[in-house]
Wavefront OBJ file of the C-alpha trace (Angstrom):
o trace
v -45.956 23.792 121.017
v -44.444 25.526 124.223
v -41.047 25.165 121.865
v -42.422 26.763 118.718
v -44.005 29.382 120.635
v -40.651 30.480 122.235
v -38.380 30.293 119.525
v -41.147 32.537 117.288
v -40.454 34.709 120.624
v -36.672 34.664 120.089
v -36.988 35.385 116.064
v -39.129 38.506 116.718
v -37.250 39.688 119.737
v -33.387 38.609 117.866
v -35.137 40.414 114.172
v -35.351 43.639 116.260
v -32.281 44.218 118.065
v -30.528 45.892 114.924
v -33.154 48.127 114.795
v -32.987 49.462 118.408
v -29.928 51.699 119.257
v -29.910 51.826 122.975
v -28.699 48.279 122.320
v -27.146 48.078 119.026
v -24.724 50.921 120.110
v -22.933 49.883 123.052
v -22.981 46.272 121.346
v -21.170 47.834 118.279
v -18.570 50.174 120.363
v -17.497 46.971 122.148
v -17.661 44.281 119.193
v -16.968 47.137 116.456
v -19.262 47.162 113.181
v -17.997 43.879 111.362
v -18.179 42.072 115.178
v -21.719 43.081 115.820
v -22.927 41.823 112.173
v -20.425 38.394 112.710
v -22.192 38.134 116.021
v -25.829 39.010 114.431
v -25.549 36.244 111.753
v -24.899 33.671 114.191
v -27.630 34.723 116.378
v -30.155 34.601 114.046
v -28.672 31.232 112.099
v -28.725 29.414 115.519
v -32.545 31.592 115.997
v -33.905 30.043 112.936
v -32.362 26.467 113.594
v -34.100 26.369 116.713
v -37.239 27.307 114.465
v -37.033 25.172 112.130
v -36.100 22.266 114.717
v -39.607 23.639 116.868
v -41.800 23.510 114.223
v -41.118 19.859 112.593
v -41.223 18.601 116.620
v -44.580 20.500 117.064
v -47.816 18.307 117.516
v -50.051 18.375 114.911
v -53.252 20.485 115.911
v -55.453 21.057 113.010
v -57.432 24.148 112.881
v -58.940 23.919 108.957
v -58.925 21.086 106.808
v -56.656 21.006 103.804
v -58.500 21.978 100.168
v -56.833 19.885 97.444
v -56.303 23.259 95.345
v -54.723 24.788 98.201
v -51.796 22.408 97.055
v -51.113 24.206 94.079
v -50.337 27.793 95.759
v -47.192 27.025 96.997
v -45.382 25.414 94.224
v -47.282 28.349 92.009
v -46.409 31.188 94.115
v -42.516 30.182 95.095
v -40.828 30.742 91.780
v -41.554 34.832 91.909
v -40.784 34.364 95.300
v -37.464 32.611 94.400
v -37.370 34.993 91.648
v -37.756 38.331 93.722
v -35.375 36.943 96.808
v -32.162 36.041 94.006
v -32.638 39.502 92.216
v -33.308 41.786 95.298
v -30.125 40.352 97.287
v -27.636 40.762 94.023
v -29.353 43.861 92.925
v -27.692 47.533 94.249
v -30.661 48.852 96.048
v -30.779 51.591 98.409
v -33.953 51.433 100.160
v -34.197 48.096 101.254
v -31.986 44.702 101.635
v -29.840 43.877 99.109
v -26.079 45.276 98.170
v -26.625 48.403 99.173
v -25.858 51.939 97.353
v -22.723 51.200 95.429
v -23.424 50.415 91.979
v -26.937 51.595 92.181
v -28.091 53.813 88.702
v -31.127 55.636 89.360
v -31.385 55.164 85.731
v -30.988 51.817 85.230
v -32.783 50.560 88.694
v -33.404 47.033 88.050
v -35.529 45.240 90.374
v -36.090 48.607 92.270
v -37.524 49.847 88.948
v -40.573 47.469 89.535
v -40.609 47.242 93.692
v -38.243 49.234 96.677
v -38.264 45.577 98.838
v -38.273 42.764 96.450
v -36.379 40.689 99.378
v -39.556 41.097 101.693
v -41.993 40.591 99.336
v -40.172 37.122 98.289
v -40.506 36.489 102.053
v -44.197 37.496 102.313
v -44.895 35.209 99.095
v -43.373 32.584 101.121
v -45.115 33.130 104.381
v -48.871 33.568 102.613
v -48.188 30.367 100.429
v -47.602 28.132 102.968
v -50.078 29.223 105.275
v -52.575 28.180 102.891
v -52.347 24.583 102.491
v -51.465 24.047 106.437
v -54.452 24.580 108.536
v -52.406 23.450 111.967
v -52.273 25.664 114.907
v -48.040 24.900 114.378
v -47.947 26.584 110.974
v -50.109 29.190 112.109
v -47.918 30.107 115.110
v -44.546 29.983 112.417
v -46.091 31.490 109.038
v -48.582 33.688 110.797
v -46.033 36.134 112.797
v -43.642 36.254 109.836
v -46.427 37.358 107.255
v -47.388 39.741 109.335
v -43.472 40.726 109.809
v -42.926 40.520 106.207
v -46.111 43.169 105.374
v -45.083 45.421 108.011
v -41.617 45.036 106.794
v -41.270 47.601 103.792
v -43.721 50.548 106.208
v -40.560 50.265 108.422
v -37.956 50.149 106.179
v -38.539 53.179 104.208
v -39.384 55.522 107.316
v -35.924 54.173 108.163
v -33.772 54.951 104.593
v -35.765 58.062 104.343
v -34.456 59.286 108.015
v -30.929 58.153 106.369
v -30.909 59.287 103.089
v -32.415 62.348 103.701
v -32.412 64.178 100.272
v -30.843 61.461 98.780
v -34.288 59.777 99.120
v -35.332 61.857 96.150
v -32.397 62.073 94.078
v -32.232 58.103 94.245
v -35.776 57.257 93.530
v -35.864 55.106 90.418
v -37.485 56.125 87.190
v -40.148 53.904 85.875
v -38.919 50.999 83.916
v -41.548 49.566 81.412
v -40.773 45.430 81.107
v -37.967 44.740 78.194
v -35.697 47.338 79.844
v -36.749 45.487 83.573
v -35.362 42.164 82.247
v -32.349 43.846 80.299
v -31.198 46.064 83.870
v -31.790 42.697 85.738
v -29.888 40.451 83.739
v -30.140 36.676 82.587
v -28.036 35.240 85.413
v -30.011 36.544 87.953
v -33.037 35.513 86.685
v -31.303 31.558 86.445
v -30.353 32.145 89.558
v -33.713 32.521 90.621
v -34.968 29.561 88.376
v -32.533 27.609 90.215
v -32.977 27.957 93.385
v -36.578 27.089 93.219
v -35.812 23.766 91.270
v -33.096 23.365 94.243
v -36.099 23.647 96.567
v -38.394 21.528 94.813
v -35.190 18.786 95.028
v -35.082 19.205 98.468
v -38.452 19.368 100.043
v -39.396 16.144 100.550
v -35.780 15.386 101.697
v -35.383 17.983 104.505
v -39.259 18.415 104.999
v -40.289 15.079 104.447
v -43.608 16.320 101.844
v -43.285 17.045 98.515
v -44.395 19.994 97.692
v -45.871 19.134 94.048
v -49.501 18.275 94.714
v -50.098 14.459 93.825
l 1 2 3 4 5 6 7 8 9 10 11 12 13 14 15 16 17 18 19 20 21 22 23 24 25 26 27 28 29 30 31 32 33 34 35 36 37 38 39 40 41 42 43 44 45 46 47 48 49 50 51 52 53 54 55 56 57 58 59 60 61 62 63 64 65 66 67 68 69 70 71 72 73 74 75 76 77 78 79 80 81 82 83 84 85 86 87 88 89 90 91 92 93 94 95 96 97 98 99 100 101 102 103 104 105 106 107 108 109 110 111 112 113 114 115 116 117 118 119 120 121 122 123 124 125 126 127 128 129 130 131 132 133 134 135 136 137 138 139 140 141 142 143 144 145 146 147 148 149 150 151 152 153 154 155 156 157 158 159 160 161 162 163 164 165 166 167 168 169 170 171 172 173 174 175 176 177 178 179 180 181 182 183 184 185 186 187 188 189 190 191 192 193 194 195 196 197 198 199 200 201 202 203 204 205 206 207 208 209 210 211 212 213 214 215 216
């Protein structure tokens, strides 16, 4: 547990450092901007390696016994989250993570149309589902941090793109999109994409995890 615990300690610490200039500057004078990001990625790949390697050698400590519905959330609640992460990281989106400003029509929004931080809020589907149905003091020490990351997530961001935008934080802001137009702007091969990659995850659960995540 001593393992899980530090690495959750390294993901925090590692998720912040882009966020805190009297580090990311001199790191991006001396690596230059593509270096720092380069050097970023791998941190936080090898970061959430050493996570995932932490948590599946963690000792099972169970703090609330498993419902038999509580089963069902995951596979239920994945495919918007599947959904929301595919669209919001293809999708031109200002205020949050995704592809940026280029491209982006504050008439035809897209996702941003419907949410600012679809990204997050695929992660925060994903850190709330599986909470439920794993009442160990390991999940709750991996899935409990990153929900609360995850809700905190879009408070932070847009205090941040505001500061940047400036006015542009106006002129950018999306107009209200009712639902045929939402799935028109967003597009059928995102919306496979996100099919897909949730059918991909369903393959591979009880591979990589060793559980399938269908209840039986």
């Amino acid at each position: 547990m001593t393992a899980l615990v530090l690495a959750m300690a390294a993901f925090l610490l590692s998720h912040g450092l882009p966020a805190n200039p009297r580090l990311r500057g001199p790191l991006m004078r001396r690596l230059g901007t593509r270096g720092f990001f380069v050097a970023y990625t791998l941190l936080s790949l090898s970061v959430v390696a050493w996570l995932a390697h932490a948590y599946a050698a963690a000792p099972y400590v169970e703090l609330w016994p498993q419902d038999p519905w509580t089963r069902w959330v995951p596979p239920i609640a994945m495919l918007p989250a599947c959904l929301l992460l595919v669209i919001g990281l293809s999708s031109p989106n200002p205020y949050s993570l995704g592809l940026g400003r280029r491209r982006y029509n504050p008439a035809r929004p897209g996702i941003v149309g419907l949410v600012h931080h679809p990204v997050i809020w695929a992660l925060t589907l994903w850190a709330a589902a599986h909470l439920f149905p794993n009442g160990d003091l390991a999940s709750l020490v991996l899935f409990g941090p990153l929900l609360a990351l995850s809700l905190s997530g879009p408070r932070v961001l847009d205090r941040r793109r505001a500061r940047d935008l400036g006015e542009d934080w106006i002129r950018l802001a999306p107009r209200l999109t009712p639902p045929p137009a939402l799935l028109a702007q967003i597009g059928p091969w995102r919306m496979a994409g996100g099919v897909l990659l949730y059918a991909v995850l369903l393959y591979l659960h009880p591979v990589v995890i060793g559980v399938s995540p269908l209840p039986s």
